[in-house]
C-alpha positions as a Python dict, from the first residue, in 0.01 Angstrom:
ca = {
    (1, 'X'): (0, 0, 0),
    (2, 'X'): (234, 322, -125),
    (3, 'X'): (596, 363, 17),
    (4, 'X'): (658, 736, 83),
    (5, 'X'): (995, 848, -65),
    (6, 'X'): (1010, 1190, 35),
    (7, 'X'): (1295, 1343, 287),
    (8, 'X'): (1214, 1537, 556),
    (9, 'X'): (1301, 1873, 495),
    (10, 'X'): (1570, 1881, 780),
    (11, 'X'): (1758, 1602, 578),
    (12, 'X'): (1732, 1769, 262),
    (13, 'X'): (2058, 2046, 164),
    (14, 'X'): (1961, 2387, 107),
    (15, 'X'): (2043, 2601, -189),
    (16, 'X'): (2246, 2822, -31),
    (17, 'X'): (2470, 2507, 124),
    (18, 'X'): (2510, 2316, -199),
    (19, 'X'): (2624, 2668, -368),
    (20, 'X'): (2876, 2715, -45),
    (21, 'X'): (3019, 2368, -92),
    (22, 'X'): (3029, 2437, -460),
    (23, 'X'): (3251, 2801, -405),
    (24, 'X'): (3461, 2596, -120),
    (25, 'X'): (3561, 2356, -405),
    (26, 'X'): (3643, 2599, -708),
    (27, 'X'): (3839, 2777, -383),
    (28, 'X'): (4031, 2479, -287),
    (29, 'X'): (4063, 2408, -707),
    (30, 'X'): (4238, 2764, -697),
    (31, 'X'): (4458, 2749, -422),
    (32, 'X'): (4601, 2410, -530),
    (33, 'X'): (4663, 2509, -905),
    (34, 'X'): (4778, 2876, -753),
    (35, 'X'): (5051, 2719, -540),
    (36, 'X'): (5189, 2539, -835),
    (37, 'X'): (5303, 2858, -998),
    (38, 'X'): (5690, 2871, -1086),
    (39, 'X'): (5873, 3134, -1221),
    (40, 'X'): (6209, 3089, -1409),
    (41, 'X'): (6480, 3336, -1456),
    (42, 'X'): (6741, 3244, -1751),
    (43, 'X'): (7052, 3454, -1850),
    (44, 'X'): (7243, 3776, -1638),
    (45, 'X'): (7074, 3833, -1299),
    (46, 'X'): (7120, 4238, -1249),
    (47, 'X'): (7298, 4302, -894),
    (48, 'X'): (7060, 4585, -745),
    (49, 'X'): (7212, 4967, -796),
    (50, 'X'): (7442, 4778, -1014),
    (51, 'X'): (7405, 5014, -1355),
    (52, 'X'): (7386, 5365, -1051),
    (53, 'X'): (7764, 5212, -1009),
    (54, 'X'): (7901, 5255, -1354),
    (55, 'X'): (7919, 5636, -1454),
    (56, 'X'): (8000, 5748, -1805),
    (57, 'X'): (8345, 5746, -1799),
    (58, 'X'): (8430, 5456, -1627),
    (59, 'X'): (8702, 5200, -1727),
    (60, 'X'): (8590, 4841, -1885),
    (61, 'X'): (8786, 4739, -1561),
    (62, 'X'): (8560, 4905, -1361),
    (63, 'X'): (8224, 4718, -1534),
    (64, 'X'): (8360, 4376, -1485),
    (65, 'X'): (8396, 4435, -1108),
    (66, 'X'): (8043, 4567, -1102),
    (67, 'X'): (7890, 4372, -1379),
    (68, 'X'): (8121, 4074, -1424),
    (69, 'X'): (8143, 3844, -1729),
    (70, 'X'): (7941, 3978, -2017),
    (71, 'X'): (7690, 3732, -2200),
    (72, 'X'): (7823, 3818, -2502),
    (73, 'X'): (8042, 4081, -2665),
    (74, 'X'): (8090, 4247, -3016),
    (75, 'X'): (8251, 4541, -3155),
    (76, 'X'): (8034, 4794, -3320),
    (77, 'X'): (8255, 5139, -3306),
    (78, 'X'): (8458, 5057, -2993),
    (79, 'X'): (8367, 4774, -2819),
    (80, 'X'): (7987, 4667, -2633),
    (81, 'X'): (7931, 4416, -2334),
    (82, 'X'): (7585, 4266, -2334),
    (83, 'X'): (7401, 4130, -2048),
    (84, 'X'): (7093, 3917, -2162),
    (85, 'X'): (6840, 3782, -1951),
    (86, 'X'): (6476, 3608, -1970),
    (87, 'X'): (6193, 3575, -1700),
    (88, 'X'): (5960, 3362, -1754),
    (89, 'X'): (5633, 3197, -1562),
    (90, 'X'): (5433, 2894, -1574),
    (91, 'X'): (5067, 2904, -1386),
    (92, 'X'): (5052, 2538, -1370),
    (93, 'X'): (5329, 2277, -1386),
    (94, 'X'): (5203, 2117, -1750),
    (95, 'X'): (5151, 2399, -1897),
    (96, 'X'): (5446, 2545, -2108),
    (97, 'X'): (5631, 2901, -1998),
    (98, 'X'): (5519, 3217, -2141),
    (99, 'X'): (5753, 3502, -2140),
    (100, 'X'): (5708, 3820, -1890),
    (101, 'X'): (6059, 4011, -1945),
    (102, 'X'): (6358, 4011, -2194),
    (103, 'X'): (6649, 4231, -2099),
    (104, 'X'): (6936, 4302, -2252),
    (105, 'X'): (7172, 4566, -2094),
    (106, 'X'): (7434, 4698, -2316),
    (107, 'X'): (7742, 4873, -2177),
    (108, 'X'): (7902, 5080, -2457),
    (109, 'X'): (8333, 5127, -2487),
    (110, 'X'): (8504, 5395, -2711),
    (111, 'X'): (8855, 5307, -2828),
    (112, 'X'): (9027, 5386, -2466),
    (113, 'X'): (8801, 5120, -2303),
    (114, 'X'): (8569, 5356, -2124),
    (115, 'X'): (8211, 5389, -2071),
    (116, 'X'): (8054, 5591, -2331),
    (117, 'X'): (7680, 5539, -2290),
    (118, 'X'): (7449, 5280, -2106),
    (119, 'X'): (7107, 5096, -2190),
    (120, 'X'): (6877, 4860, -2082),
    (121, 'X'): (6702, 4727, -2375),
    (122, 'X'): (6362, 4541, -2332),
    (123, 'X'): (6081, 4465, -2515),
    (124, 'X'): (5775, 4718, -2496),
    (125, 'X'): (5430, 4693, -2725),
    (126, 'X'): (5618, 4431, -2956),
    (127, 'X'): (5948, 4668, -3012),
    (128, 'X'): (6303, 4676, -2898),
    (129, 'X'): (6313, 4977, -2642),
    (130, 'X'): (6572, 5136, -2394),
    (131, 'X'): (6456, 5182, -2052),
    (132, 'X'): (6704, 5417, -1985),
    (133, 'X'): (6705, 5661, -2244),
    (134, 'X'): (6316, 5554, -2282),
    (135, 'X'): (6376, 5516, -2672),
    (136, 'X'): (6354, 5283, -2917),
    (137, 'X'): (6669, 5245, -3075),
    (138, 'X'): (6653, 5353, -3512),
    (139, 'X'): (6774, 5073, -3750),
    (140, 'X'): (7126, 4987, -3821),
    (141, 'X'): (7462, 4817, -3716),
    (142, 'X'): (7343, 4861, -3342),
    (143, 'X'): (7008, 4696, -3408),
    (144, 'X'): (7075, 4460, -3677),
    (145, 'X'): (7290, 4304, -3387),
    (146, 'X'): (7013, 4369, -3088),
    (147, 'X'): (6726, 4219, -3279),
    (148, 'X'): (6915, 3821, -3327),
    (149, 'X'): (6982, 3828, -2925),
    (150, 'X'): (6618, 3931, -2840),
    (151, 'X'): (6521, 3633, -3139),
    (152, 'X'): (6770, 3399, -2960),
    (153, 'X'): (6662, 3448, -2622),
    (154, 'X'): (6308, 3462, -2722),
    (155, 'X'): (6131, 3068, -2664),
    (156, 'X'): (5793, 3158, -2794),
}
């Protein structure tokens, strides 16, 4: 006497279906692990068409209105607000942040208290670089002060 242990072949999953239920659950995997996503901004948040308001020429007066509080200031030849600010993400909730953006903005004074020059200075291929004047500022007392704030603000 033998015992047949075969399945019919309607009862038996296809190929194709396992593979679909095996794409619906790396989907679902995705979506869940997508939606935990968080993004973190630390620092100066820059008011939109805030730096179009402050022309060359314009009082200090004028760039606290627009501006308000610097993060930090310091007197190089006259005297420079700086604005710093970090974005950062996390894909998933235990893993730790990883950098996308470091600003700092840096409204220069000259000895009357008005705006001499402006610039937005980021990091770009590993280097300190000025999104406004799209340059990358030379070494000296203007640097050896930029390159502690972008170490300071840096978490990496």
């Amino acid at each position: 006497m033998t015992i047949s242990t075969s399945i019919s072949a309607k009862a038996r999953p296809t190929r194709s279906w396992r593979g679909m239920r095996a794409a619906l659950a790396v989907a679902a995997l995705c979506v869940t692990l997508g939606a935990c996503a968080e993004q973190f901004q630390k620092g100066y948040i820059l008011p939109p068409g805030a730096l179009e308001q402050i022309p060359i020429g314009a009082s200090q007066d004028q760039v606290l209105i627009v501006m308000g509080t610097p993060s930090t200031v310091a007197t190089l030849s006259g005297e420079v607000f700086y604005y710093i600010s970090q974005r950062a993400e996390r894909v998933v909730a235990f893993m730790p942040q990883k950098v996308t953006d470091q600003r700092v903005i840096a409204i220069y004074f000259d000895k009357d208290r008005k705006v001499t020059r402006l610039a937005n200075y980021g990091m770009q291929d590993g280097k300190i670089f000025d999104f406004i004047s799209r340059t990358t500022p030379t070494s000296g007392q203007e640097m050896s002060y930029l390159t502690p704030l972008f170490k300071l603000i840096s978490f990496r």
